[in-house]
C-alpha positions in Angstrom: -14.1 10.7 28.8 -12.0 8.7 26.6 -11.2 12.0 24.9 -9.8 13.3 27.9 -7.6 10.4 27.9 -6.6 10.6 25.2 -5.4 14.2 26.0 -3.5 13.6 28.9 -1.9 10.4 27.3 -0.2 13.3 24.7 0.9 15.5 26.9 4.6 16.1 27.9 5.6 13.3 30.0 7.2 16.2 32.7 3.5 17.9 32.6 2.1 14.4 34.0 5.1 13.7 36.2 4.8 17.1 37.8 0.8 16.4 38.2 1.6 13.1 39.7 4.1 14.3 42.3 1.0 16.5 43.4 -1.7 14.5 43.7 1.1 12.4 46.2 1.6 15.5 47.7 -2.0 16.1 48.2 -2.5 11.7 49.6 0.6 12.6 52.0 -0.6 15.7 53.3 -4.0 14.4 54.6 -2.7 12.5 57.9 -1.3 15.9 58.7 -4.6 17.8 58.2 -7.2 14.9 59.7 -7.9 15.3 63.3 -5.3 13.3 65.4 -5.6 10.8 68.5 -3.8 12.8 71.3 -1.3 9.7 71.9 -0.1 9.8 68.1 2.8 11.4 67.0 2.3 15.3 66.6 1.9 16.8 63.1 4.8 19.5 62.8 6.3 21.1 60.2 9.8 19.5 60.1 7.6 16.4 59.4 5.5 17.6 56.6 9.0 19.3 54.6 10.5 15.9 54.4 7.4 14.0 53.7 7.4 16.9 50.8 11.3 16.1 50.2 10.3 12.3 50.0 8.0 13.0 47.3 10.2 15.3 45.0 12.0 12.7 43.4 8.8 11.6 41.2 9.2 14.6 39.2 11.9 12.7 37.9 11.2 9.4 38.0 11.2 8.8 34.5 14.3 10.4 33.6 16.4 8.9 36.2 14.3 5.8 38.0 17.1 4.3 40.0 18.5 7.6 41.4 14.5 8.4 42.3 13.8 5.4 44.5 17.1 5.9 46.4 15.7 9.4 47.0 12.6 8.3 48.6 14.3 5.5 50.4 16.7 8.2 51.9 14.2 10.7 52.8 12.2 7.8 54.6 15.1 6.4 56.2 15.5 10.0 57.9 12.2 10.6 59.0 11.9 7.3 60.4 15.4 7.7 62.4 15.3 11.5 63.0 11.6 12.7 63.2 8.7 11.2 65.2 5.7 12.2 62.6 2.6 10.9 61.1 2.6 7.7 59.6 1.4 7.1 55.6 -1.5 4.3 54.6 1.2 3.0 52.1 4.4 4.3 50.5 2.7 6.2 47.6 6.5 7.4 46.2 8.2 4.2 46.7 5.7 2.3 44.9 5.3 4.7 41.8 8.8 4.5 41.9 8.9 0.6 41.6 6.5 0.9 39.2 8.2 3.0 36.9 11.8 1.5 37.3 9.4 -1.9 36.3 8.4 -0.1 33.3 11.8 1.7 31.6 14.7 0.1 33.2 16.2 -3.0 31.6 16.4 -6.5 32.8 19.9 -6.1 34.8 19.0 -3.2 36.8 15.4 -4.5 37.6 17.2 -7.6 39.1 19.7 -5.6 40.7 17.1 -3.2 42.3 15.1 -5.8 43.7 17.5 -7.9 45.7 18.3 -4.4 47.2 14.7 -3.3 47.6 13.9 -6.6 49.2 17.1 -5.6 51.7 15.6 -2.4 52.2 12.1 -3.6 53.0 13.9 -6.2 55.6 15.3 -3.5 57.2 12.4 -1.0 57.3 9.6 -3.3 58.9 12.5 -4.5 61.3 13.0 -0.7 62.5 9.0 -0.2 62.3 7.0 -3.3 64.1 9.1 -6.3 63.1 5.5 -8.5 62.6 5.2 -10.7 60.0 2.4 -9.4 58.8 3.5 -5.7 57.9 6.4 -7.9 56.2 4.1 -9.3 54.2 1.9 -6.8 53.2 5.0 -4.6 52.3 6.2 -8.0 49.9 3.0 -7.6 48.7 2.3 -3.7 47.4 5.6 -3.6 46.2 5.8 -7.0 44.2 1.8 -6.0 42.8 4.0 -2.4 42.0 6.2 -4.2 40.0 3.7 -6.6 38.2 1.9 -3.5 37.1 5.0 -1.7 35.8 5.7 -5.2 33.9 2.2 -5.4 32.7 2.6 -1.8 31.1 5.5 -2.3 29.7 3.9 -5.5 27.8 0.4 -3.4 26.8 2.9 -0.6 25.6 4.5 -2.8 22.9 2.4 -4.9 22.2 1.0 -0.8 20.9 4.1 0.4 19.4 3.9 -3.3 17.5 -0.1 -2.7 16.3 0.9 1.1 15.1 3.8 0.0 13.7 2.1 -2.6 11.8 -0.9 -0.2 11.0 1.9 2.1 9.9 3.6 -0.5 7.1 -0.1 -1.3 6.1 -0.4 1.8 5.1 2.2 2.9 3.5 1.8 -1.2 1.6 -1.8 0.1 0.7 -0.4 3.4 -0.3 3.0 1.9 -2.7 0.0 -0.5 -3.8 -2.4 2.1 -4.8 0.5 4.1 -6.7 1.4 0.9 -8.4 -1.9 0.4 -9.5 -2.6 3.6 -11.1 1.0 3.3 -12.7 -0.5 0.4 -14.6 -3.7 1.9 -15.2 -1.8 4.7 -16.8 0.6 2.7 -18.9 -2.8 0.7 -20.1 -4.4 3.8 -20.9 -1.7 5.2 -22.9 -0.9 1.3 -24.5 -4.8 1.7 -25.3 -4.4 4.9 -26.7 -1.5 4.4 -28.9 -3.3 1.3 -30.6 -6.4 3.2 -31.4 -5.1 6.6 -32.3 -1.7 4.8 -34.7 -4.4 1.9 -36.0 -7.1 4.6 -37.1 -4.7 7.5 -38.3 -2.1 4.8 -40.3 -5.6 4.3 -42.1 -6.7 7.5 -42.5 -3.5 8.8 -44.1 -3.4 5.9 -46.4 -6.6 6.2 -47.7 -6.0 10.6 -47.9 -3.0 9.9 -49.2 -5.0 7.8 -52.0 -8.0 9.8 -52.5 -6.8 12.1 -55.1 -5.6 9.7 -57.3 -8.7 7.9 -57.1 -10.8 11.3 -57.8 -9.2 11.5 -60.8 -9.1 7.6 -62.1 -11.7 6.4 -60.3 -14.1 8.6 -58.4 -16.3 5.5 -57.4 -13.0 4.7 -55.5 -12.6 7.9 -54.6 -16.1 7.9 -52.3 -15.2 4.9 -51.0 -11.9 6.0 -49.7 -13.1 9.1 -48.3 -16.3 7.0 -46.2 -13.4 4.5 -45.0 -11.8 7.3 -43.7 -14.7 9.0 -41.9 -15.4 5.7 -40.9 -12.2 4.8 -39.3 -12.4 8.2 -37.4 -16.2 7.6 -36.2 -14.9 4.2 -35.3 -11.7 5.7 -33.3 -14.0 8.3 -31.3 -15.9 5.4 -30.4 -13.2 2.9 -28.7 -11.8 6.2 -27.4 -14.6 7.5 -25.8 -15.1 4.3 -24.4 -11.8 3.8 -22.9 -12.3 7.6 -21.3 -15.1 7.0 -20.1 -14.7 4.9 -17.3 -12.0 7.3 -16.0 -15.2 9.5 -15.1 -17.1 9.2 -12.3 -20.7 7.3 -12.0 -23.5 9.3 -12.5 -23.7 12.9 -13.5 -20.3 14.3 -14.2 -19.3 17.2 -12.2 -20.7 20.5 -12.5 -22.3 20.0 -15.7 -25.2 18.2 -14.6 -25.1 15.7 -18.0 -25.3 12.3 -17.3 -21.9 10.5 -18.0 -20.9 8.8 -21.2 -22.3 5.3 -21.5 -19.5 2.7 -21.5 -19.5 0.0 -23.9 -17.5 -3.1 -24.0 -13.9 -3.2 -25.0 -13.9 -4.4 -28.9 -13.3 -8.3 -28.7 -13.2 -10.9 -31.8 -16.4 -10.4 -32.5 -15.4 -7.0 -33.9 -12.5 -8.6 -35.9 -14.0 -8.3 -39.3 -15.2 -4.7 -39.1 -11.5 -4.0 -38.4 -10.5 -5.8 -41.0 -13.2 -4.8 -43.5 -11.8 -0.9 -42.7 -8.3 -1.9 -43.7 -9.2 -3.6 -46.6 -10.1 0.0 -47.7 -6.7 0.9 -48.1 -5.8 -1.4 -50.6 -5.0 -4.4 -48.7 -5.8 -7.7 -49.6 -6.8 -9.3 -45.7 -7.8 -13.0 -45.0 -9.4 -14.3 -42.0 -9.4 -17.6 -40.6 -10.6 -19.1 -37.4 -9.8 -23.2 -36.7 -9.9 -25.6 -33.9 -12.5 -25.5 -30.9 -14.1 -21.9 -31.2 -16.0 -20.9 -28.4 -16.2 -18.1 -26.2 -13.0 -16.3 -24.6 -13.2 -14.1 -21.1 -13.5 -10.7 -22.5 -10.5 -9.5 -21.0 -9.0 -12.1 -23.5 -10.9 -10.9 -26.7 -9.8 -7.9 -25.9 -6.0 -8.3 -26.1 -6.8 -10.8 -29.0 -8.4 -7.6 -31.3 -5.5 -5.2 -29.8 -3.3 -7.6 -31.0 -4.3 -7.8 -34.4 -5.1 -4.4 -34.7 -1.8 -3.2 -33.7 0.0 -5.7 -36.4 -2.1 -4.3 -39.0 -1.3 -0.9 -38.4 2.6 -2.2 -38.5 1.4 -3.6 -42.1 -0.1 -0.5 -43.0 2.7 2.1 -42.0 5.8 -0.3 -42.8 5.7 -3.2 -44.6 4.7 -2.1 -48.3 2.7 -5.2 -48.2 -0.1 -5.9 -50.8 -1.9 -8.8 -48.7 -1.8 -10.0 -45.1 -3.7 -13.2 -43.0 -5.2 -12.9 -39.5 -5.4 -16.5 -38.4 -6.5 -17.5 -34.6 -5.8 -20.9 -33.6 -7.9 -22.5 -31.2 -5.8 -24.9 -29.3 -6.9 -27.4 -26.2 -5.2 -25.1 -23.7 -4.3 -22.2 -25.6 -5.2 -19.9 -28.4 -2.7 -18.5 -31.1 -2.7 -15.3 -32.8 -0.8 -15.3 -36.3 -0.8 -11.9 -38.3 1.4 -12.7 -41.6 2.1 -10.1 -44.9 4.1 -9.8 -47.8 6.1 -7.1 -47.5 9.4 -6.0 -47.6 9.7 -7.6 -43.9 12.3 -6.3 -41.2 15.5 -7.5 -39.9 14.9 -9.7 -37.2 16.8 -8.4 -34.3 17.0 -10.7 -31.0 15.6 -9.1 -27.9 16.2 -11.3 -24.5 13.2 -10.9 -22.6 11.6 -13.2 -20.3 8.0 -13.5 -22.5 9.8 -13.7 -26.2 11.0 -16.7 -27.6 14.5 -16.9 -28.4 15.4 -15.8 -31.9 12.1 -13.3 -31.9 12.6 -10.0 -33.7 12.3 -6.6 -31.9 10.1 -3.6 -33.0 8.9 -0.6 -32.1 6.0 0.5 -29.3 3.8 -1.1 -31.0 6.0 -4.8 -30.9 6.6 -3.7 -27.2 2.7 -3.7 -26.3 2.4 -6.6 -28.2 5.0 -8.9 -26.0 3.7 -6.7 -22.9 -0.3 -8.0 -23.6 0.7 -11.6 -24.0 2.7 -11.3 -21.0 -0.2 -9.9 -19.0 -2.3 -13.4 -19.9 0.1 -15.9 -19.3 1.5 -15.8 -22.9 4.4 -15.3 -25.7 5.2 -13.5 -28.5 7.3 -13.7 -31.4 7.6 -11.6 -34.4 10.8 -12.1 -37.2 10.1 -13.1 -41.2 7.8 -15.0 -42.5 7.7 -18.2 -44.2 10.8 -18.7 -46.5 12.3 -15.5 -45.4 9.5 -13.4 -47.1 7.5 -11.0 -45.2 7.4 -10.4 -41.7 5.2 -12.6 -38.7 3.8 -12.0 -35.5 2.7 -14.9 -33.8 1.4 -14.6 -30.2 0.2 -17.6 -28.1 -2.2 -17.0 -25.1 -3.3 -19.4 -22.5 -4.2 -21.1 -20.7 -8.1 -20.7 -22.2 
């Protein structure tokens, strides 16, 4: 049923007028049709044309409401005045006529309209019986006409204004859902980049070593050669890891193998494995932890080890440096990250952006990600020479933790 209502509520608007008009057609036509008291007024044909007449104007009642109802008025004025026919239970096309003008016209012309429609009913029930009571019952249908036309109108917007609202919803959800993946992309690809420059800077250090160590030093030279396959074991790991949750729970599809198990994102904890791989190249690394240490959220710990890993790398691929510290600062409300070397350094370069402190150097991607993770926890970052002008610094504060 409500399917079916549905179905007619979608159809063209001139399909339902025109379907209207005949089920009037149909309601007027019985008093012709019904067995009639001798002493009424005869059934004829002139009769039945301009009750038809009377009822044409429905067709269009949408289109041109005002024009309608002064139609119907005309065609009943005529057979009231000219012909002596059957009389009607109620004015079935006067009141869907009221009704509709109550629905589409605007305010003026539904004011207008009824100071003349309350004229036109004066003058009808005086020409008919002149009682009070057929007065008042014709008040009646055509003011309940008109509250129902009103009534529609208000059910109809208050629609529109639900759709409409459904609508914006969903195209909200929709802009949200695009702007969400847009970020998980860029963390993906942020991800990537620290793994894959961290492990390969490594790698090509200690390759690019290795055959100077075969022949000085071969003890050296098997070391270098299990950093590197460890650094690349180590690499597959995180990035497996990070893939993996990009597949779907359970078997993956069509290969019936269960997925790849996910383990956590590396945090502090992990620190000194990285920093025991690049001491393999040749670097001389220190580590220190002061203040309060205890235990970060592990969405923290993760930026903390992404952010030392990607200065390291930096170390390793730019600065010609024979020793850098790693030094986390464990602060009341915040925790500080300082990655300092000896190198050659780099011109500092200011870059105004709203997480960077004034005077902070720029860099490359790797810089970039840096001051884009601090920024995603609340935090700063700052990066220029190190102490005395010698070296280069990156110093990152996080918090509140």
């Amino acid at each position: 049923m409500r399917a079916r209502g549905e179905l007619i509520r979608r159809a063209d608007p001139r399909w339902r007028d025109l379907g209207l008009t005949l089920l009037v057609q149909v309601a007027t036509t019985i008093p012709f049709v019904v067995p009639r008291d001798p002493h009424d007024s005869p059934a004829t044909w002139p009769a039945y044309l301009l009750t038809t007449l009377g009822n044409l104007p429905l067709v269009w009642r949408r289109r041109a409401p005002v024009a309608a109802i002064f139609g119907m008025v005309a065609a009943g004025t005529l057979y009231t005045l000219a012909l002596d026919g059957p009389g009607q239970p109620l004015p079935y096309a006067p009141l869907i006529g009221v009704y509709t003008m109550a629905l589409v016209c605007p305010a003026r012309v539904r004011m207008t309209m009824g100071v003349v429609l309350a004229g036109l009913i004066l003058a009808s029930v005086a020409l008919n019986t002149g009682t009070a009571r057929e007065l008042l019952f014709a008040l009646f249908v055509f003011a309940a006409a008109y509250a129902l036309g009103r009534l529609q109108y208000t059910r109809q917007a208050y629609t529109e204004a639900v759709e409409a609202r459904a609508a914006e919803l969903e195209r909200a959800n929709r802009i949200e859902a695009e702007q969400a993946a847009a970020r998980e992309r860029a963390r993906i690809a942020r991800e990537m980049h620290d793994i894959l420059s961290h492990a390969v800077s490594i790698m090509i250090v200690q390759a690019e070593a290795g055959p100077v160590a075969v022949r000085r030093a071969p003890e050296r030279a098997e070391a270098a050669f299990d950093a590197i396959a460890e650094t690349g074991r180590d690499a597959m790991a995180q990035l497996r890891t990070m893939l993996g949750v990009l597949r779907t729970d359970g078997p993956a599809h069509g290969t019936g193998h269960e997925a790849a198990p996910r383990s956590p994102q590396p945090g502090i904890e992990e620190l000194p494995g990285l920093l025991e791989r690049v001491r393999g190249s040749g670097l001389q690394v220190s580590y220190e932890r002061t203040g309060a240490v205890r235990a970060l959220p592990a969405a923290l710990e993760a930026t903390v080890h992404r952010v030392v890993q990607e200065a390291l790398t930096n170390v390793v691929k730019h600065a010609g440096a024979s020793a850098v510290s790693v030094r986390l600062e464990y602060g009341p409300h915040g925790l500080t990250v300082t990655v300092t070397d000896d190198g050659r350094g780099r011109a500092p370069v200011p870059v105004p952006t709203p997480t960077s402190v004034p005077g902070a150097a720029s860099g490359g991607h790797g810089l970039i990600g840096i001051r884009e993770r601090a920024a995603a926890h609340g935090g700063t970052a700052e990066y220029g020479p190190g102490p005395a002008g010698l070296g280069f610094s990156v110093r990152v504060v996080l918090g509140p933790v």
